[in-house]
N, CA, C and O atoms as a MOPAC input file, in Angstrom:
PM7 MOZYME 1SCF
protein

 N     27.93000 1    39.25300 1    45.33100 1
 C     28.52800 1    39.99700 1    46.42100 1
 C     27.60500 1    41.16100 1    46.80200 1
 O     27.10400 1    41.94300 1    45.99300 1
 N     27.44600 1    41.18100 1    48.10100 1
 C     26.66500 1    42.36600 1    48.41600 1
 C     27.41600 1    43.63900 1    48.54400 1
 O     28.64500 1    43.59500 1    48.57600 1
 N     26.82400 1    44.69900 1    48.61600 1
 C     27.64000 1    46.05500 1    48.45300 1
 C     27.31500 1    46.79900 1    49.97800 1
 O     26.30700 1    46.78900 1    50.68500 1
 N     28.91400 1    47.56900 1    50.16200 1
 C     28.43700 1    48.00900 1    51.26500 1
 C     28.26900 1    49.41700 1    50.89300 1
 O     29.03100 1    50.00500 1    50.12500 1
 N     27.16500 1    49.98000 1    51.50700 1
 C     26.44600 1    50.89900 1    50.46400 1
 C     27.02700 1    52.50700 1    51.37000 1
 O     26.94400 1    53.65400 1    50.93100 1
 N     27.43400 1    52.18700 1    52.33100 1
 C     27.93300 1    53.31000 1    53.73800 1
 C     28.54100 1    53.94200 1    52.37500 1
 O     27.64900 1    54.57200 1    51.80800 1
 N     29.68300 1    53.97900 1    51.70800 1
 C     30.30700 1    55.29300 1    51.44800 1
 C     29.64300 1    55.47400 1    49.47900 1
 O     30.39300 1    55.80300 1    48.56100 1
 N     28.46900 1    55.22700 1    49.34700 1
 C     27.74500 1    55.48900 1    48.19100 1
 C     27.04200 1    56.53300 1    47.94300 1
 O     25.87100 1    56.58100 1    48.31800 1
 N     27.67400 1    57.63900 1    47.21300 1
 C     26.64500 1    58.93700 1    46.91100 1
 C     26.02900 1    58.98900 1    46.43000 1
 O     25.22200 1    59.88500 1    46.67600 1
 N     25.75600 1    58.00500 1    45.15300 1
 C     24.24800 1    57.83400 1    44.45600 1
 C     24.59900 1    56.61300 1    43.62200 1
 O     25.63600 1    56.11000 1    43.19100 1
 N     23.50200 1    56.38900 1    43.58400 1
 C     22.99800 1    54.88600 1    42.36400 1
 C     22.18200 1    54.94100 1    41.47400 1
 O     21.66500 1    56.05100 1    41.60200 1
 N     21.66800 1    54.36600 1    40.52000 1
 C     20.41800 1    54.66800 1    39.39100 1
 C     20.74000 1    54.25500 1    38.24900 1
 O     21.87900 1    54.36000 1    37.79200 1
 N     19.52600 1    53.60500 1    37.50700 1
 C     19.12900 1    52.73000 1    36.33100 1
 C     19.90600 1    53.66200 1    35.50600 1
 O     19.96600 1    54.85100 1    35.81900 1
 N     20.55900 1    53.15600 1    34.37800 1
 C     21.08100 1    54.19500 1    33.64700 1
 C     20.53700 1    52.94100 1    31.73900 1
 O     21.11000 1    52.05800 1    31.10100 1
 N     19.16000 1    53.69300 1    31.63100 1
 C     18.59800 1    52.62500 1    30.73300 1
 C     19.58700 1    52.34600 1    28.80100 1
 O     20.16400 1    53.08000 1    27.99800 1
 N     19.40200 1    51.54400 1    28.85600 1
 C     19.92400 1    51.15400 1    27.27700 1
 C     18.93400 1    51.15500 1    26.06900 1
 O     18.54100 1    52.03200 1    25.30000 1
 N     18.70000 1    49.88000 1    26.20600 1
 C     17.75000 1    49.88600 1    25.28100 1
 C     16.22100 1    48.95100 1    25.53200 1
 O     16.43000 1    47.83100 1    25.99800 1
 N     15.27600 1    49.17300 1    25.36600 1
 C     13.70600 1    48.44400 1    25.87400 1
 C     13.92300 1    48.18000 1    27.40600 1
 O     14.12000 1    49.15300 1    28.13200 1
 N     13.90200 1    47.18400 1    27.82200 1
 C     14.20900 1    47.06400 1    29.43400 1
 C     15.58300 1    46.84300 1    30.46100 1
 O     15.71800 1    46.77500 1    31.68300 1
 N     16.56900 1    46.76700 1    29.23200 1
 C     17.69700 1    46.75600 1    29.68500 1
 C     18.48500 1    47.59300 1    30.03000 1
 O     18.43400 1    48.68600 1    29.46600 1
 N     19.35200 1    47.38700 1    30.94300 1
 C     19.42300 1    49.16400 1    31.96000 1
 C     20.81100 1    48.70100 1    32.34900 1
 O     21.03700 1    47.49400 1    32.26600 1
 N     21.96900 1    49.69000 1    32.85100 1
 C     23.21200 1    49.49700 1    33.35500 1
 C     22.51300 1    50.29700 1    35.02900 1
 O     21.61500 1    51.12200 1    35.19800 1
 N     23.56200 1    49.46800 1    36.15600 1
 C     23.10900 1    50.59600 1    37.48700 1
 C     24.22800 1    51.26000 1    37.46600 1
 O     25.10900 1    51.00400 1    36.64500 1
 N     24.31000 1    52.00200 1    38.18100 1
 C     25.45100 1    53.29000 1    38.12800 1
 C     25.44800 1    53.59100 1    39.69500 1
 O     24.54600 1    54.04800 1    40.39700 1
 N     26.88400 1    53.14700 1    40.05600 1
 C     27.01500 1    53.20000 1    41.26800 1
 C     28.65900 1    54.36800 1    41.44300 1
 O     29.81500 1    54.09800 1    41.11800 1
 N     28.01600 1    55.81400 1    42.15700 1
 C     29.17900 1    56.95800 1    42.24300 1
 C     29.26100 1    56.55700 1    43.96600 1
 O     28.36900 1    56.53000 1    44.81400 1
 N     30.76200 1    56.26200 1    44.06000 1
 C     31.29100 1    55.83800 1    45.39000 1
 C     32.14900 1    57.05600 1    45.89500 1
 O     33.00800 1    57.39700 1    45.08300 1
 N     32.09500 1    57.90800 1    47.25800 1
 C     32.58400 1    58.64300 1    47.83400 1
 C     33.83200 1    58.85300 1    47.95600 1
 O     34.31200 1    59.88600 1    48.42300 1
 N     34.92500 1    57.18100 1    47.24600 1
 C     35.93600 1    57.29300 1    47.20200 1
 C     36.51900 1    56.08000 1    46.30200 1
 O     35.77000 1    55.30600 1    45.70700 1
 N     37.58800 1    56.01100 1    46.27200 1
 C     38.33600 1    55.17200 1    45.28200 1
 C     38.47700 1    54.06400 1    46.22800 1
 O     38.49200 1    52.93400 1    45.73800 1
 N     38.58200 1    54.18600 1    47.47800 1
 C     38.69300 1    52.68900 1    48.42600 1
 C     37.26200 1    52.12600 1    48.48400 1
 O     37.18600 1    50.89800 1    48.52600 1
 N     36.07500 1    52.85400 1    48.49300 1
 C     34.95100 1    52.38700 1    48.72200 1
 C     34.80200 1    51.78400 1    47.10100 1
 O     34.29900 1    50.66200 1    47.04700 1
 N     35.01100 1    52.12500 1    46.37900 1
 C     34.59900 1    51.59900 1    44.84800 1
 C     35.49700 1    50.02300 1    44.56700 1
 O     35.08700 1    49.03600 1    43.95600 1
 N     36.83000 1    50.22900 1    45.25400 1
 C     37.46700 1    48.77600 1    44.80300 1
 C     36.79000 1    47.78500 1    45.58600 1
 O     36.59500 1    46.61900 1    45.24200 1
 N     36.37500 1    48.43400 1    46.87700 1
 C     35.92600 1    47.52900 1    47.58900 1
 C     34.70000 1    46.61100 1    47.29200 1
 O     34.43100 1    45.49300 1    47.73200 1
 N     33.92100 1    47.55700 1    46.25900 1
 C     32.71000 1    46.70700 1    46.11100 1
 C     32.46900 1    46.33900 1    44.98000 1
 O     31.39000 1    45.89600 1    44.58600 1
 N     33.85800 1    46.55100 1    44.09700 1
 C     34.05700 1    46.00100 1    42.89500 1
 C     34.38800 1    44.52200 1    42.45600 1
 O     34.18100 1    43.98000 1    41.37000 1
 N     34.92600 1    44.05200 1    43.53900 1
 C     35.38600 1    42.44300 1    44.11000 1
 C     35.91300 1    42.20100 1    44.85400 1
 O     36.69700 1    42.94700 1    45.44200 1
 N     35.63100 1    40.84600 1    45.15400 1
 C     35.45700 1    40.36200 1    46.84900 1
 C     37.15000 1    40.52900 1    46.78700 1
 O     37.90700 1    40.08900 1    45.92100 1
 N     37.56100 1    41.50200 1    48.29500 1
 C     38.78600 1    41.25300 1    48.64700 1
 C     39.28700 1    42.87700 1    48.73100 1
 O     40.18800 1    43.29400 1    49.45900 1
 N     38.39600 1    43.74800 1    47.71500 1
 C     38.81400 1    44.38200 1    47.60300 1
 C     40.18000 1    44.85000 1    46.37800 1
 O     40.35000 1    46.04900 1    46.15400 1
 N     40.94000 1    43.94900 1    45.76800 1
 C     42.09500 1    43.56900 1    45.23400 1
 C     41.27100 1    43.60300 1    43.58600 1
 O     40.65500 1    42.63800 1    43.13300 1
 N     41.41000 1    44.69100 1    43.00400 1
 C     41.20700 1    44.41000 1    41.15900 1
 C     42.21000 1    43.33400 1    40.71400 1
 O     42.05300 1    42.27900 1    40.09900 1
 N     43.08500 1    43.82800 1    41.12700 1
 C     44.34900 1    42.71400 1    40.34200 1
 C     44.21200 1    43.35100 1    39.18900 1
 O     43.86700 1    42.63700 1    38.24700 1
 N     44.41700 1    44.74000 1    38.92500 1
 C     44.88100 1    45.08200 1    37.72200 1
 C     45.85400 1    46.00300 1    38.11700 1
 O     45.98600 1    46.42300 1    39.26700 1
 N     46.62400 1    46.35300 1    37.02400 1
 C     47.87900 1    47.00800 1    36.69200 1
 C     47.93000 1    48.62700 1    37.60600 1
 O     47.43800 1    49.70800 1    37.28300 1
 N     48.71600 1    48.24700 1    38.80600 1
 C     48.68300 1    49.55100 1    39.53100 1
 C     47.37200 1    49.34200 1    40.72500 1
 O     47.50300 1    49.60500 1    41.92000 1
 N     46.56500 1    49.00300 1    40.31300 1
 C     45.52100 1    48.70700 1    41.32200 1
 C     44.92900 1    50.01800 1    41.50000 1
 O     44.11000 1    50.34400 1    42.36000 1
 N     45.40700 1    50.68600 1    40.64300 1
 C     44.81800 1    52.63300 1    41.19200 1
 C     43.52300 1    52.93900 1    39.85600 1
 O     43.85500 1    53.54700 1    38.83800 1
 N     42.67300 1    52.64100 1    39.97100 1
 C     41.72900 1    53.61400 1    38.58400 1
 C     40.58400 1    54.49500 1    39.30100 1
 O     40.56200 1    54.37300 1    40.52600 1
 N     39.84400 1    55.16700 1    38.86000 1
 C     38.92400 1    55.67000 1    39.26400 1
 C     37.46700 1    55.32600 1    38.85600 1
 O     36.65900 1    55.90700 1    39.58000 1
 N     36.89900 1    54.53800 1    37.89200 1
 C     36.12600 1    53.93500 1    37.00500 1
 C     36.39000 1    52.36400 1    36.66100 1
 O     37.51700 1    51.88600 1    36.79300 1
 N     35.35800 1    51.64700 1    36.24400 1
 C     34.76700 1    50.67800 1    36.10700 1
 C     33.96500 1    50.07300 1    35.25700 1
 O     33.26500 1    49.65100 1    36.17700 1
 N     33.28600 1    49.53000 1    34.04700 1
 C     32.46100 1    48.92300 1    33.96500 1
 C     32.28800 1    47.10400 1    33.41400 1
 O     32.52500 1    46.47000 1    32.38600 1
 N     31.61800 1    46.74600 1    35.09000 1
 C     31.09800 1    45.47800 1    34.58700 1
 C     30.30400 1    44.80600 1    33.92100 1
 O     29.16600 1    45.25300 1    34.06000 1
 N     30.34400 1    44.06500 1    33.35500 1
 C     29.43300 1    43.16200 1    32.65600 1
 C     28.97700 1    41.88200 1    32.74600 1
 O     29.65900 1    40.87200 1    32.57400 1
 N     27.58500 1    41.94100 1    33.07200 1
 C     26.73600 1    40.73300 1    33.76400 1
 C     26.73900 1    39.80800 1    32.16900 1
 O     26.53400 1    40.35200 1    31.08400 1
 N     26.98100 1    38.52800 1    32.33300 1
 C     26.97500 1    37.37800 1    31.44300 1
 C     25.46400 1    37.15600 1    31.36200 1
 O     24.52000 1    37.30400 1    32.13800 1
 N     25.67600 1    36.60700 1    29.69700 1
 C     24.37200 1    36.15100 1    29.08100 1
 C     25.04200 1    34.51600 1    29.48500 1
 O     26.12700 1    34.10300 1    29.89300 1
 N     23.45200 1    33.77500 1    29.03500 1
 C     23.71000 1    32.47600 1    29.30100 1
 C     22.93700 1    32.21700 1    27.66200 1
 O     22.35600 1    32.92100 1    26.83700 1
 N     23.39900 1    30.55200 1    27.81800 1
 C     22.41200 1    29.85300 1    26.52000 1
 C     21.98000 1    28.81200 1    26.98600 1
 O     22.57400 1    28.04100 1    27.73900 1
 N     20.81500 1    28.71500 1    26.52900 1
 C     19.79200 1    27.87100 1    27.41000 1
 C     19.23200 1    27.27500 1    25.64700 1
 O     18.90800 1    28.05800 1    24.75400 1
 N     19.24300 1    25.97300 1    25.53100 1
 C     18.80200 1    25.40900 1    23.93000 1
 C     19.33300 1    26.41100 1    23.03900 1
 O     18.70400 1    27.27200 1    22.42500 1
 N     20.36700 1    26.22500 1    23.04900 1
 C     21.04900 1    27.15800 1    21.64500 1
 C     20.41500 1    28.46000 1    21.46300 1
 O     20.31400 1    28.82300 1    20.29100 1
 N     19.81700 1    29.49900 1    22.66200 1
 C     19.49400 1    30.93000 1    22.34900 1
 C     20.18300 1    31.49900 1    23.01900 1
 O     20.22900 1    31.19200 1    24.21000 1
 N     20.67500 1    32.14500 1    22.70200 1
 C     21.57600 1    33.76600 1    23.88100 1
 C     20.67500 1    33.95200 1    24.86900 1
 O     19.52600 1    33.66200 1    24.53600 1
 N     20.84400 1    34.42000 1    26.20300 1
 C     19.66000 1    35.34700 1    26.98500 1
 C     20.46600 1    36.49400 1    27.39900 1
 O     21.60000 1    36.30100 1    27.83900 1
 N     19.87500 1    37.92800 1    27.27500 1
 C     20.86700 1    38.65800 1    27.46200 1
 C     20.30700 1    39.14300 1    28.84600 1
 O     19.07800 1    39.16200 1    28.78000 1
 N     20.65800 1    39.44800 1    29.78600 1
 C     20.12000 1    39.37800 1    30.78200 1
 C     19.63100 1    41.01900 1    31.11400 1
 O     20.52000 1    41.86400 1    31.01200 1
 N     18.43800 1    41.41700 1    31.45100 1
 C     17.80100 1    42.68400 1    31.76500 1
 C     19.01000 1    43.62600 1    32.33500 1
 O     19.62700 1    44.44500 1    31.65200 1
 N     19.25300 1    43.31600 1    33.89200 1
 C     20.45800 1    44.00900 1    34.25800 1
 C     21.68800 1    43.83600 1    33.80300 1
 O     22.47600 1    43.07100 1    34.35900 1
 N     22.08900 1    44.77500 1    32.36500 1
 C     23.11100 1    44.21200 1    31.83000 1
 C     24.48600 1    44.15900 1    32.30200 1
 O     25.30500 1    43.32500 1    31.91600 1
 N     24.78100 1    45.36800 1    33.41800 1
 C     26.28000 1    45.78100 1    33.79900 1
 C     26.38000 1    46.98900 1    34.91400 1
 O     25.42000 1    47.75200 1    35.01900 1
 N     27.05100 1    47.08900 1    35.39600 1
 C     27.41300 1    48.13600 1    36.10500 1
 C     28.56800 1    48.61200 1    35.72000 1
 O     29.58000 1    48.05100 1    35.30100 1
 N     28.17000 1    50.26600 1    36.00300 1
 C     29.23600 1    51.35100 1    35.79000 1
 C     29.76800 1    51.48300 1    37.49700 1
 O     29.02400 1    51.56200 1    38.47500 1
 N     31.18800 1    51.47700 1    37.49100 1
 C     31.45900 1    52.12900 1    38.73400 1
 C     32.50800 1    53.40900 1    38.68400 1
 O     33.54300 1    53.44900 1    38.01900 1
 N     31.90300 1    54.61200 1    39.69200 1
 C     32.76600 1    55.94100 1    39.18400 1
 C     33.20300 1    56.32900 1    40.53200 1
 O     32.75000 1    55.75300 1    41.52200 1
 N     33.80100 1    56.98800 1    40.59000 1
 C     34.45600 1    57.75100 1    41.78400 1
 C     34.21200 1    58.99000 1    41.84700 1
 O     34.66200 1    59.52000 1    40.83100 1
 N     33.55700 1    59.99000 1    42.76400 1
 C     32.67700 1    61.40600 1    43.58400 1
 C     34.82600 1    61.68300 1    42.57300 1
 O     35.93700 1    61.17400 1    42.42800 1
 N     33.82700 1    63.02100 1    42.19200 1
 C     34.78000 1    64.03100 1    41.95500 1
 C     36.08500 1    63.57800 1    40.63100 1
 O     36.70600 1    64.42900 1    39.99600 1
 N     36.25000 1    62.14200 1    40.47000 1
 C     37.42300 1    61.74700 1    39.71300 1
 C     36.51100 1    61.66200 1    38.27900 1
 O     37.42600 1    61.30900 1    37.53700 1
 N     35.78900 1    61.71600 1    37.74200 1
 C     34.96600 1    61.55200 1    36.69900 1
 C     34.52200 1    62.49700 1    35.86100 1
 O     33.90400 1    63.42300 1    36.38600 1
 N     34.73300 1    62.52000 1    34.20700 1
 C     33.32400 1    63.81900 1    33.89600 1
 C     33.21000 1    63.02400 1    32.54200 1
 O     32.94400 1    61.82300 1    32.59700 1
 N     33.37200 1    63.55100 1    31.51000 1
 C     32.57100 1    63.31000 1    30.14600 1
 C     32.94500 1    62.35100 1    29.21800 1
 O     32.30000 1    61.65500 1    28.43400 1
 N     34.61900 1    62.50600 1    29.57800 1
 C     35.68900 1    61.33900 1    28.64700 1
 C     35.37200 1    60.43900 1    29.77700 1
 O     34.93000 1    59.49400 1    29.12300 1
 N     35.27600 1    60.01900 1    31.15500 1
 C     35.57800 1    59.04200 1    31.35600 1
 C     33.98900 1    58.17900 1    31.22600 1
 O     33.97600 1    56.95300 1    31.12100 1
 N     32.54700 1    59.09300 1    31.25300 1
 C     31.70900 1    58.33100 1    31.52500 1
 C     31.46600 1    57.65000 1    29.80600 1
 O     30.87200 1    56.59800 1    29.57400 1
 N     31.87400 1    58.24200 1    29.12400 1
 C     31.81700 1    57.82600 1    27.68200 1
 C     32.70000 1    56.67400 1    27.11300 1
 O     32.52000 1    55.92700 1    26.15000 1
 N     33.80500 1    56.78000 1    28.09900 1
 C     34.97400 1    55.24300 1    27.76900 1
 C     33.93900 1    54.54800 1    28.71900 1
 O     33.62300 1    53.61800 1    27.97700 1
 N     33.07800 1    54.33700 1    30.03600 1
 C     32.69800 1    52.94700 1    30.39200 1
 C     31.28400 1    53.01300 1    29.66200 1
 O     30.53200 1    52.11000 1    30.02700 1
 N     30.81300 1    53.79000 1    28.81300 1
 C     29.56300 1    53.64000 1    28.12700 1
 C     29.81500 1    53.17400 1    27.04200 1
 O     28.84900 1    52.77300 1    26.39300 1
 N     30.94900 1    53.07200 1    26.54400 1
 C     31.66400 1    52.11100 1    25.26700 1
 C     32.26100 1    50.78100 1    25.49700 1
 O     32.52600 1    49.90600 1    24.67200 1
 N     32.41800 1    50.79700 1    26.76300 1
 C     32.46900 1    48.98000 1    27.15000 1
 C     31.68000 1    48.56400 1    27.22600 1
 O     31.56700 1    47.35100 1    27.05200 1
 N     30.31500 1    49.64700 1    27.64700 1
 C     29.28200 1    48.81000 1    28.06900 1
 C     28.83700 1    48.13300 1    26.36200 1
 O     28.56700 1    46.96100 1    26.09700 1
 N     28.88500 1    49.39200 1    25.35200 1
 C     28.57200 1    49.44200 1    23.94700 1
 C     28.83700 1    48.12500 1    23.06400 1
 O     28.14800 1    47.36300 1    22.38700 1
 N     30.36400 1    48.26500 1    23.46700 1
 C     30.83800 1    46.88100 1    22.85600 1
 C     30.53100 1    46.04000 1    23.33800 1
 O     30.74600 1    45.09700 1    22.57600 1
 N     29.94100 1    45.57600 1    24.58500 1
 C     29.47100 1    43.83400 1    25.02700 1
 C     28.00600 1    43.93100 1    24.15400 1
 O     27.71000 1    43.06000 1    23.33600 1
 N     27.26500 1    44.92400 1    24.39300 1
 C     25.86600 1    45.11000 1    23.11900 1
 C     26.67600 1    44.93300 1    21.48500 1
 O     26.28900 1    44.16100 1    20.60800 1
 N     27.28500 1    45.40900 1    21.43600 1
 C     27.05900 1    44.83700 1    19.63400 1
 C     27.59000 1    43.02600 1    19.81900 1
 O     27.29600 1    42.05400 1    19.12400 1
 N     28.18200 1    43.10100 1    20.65400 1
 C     28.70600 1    41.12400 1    20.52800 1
 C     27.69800 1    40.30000 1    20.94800 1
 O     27.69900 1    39.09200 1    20.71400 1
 N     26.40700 1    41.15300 1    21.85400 1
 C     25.43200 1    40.42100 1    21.91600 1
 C     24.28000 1    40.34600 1    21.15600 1
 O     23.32200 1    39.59100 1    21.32100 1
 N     24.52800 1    41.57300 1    19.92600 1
 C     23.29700 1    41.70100 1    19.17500 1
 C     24.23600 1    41.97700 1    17.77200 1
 O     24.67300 1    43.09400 1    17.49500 1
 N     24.47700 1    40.71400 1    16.90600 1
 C     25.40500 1    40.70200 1    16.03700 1
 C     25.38600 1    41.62600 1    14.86200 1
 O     26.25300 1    42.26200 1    14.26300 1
 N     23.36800 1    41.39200 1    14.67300 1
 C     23.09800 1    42.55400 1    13.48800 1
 C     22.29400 1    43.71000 1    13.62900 1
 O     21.29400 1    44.09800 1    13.02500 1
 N     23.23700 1    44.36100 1    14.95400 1
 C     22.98300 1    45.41500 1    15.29400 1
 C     23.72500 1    46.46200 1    13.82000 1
 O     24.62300 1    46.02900 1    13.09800 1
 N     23.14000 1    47.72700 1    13.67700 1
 C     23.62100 1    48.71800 1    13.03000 1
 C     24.51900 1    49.82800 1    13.51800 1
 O     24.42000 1    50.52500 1    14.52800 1
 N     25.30500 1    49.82300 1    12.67700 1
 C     26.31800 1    51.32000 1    13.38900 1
 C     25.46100 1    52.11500 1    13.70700 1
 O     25.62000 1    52.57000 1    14.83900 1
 N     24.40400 1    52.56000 1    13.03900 1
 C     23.65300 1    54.09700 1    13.17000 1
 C     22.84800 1    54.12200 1    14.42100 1
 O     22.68300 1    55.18600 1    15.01800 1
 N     22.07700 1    52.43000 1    15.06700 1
 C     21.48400 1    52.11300 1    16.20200 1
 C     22.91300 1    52.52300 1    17.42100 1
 O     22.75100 1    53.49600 1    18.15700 1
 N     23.88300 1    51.91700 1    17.49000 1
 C     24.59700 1    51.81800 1    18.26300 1
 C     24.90300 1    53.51100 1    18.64200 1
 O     24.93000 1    54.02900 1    19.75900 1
 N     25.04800 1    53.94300 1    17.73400 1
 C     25.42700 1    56.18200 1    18.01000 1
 C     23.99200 1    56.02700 1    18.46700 1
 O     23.79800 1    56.36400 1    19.63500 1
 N     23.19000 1    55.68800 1    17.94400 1
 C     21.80100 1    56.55300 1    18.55500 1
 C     22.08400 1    55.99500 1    20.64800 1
 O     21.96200 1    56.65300 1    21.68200 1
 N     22.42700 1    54.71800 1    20.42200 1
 C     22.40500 1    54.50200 1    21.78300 1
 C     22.77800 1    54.81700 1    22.77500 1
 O     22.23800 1    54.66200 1    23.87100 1
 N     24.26300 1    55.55600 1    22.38800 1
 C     25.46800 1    55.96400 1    23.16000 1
 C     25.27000 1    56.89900 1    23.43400 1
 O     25.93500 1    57.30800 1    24.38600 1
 N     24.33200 1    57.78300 1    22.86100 1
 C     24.22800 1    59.55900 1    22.47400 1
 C     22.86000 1    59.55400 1    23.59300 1
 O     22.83200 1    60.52600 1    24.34800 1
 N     21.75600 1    58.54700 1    23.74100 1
 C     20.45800 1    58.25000 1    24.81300 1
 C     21.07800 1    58.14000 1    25.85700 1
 O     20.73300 1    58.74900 1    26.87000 1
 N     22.32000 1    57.18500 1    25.80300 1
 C     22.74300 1    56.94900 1    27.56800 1
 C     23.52400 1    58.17400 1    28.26200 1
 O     23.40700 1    58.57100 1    29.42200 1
 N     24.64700 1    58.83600 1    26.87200 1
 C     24.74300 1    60.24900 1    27.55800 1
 C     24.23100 1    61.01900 1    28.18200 1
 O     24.57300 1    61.54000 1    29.24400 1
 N     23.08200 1    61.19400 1    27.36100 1
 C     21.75300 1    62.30300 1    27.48300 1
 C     21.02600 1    61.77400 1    29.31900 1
 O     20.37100 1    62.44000 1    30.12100 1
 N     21.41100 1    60.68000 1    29.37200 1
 C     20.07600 1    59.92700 1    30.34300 1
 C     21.36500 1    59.99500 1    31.63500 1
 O     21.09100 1    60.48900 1    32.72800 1
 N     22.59700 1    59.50300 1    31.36800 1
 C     23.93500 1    59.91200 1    32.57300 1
 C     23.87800 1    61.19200 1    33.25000 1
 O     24.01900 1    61.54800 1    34.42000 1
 N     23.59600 1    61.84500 1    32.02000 1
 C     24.21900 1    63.22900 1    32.95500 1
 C     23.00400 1    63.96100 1    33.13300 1
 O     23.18700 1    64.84800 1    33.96600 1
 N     21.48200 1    63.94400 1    32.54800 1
 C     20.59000 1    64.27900 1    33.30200 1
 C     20.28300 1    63.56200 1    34.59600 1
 O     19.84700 1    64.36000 1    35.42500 1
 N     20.36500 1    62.33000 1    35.04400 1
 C     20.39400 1    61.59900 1    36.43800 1
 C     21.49500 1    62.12500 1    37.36400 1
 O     21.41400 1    62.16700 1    38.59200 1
 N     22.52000 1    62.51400 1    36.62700 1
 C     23.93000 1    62.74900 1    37.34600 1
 C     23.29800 1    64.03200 1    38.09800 1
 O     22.94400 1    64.11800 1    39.27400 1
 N     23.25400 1    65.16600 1    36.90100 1
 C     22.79100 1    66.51100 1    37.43300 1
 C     21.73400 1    66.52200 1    38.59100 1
 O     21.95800 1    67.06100 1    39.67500 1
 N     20.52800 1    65.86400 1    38.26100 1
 C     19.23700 1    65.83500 1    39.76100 1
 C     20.12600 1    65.63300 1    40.61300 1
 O     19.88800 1    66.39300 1    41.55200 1
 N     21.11900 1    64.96800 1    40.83900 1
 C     21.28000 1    64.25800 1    42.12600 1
 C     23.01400 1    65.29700 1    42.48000 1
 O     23.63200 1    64.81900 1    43.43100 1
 N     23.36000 1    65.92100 1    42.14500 1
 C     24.51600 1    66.60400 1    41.98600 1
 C     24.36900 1    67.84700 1    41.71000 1
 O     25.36500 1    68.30800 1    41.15300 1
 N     23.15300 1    68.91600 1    41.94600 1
 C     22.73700 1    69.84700 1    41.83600 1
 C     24.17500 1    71.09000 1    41.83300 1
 O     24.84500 1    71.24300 1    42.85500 1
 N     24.42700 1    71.77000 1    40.72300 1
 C     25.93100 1    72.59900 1    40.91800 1
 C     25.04900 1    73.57900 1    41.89000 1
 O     23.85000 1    73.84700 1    41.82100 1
 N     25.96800 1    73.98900 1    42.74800 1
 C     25.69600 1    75.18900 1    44.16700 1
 C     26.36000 1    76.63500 1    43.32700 1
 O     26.39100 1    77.72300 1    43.90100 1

């Protein structure tokens, strides 16, 4: 699905780990975010009202290997409805599809990871969101 990008205040690689990266898409509003969250517009979830998002792009298996795919997922947030608890609950969905794709991953890798994408969220967040 293509995105309609008119009510998008910013976007950007929000990296994981070696080349694999989540995009991070902050939408001007909660109608512009469902909208480009799936076709129709319609989550079909409970209430239909959230402010946040994160998807997750499927690995495939090709001869019995996983491929995990470079662009792993998108975060979607809403201008103004967002700050630290919520970017940290979709950086833990994103977390948990990584440990199910990397089985003997380590607890101590996984904090180091969560604690890089923080660090890397809210320095991208800040450039582009300069406080006045």
């Amino acid at each position: 699905m293509r995105k309609d990008r008119s009510r998008l205040g910013a976007t950007w690689r929000l990296p994981i780990k070696d080349e694999h990266y989540v995009r991070v898409y902050v939408w001007q509003d909660e109608e512009a975010m469902i909208a480009n969250v799936l076709p129709g517009g319609d989550p079909n979830w409970e209430g239909g009202k959230y402010a946040a998002c994160y998807l997750a792009m499927d690995s495939i298996e090709v001869d019995g290997e996983r491929l995990i795919p470079v662009f792993y997922g998108e975060m979607h947030l809403v201008q103004k409805r967002f700050g630290v608890g919520v970017v940290a609950h979709e950086i833990t969905h994103c977390l948990l599809n990584w440990i199910r794709d990397h089985e003997d991953i380590e607890d101590e890798e996984v904090c180091v990871i969560a604690g890089e994408m923080n660090r890397k969220f809210w320095n991208s967040f800040y450039r582009r969101y300069k406080q006045e």
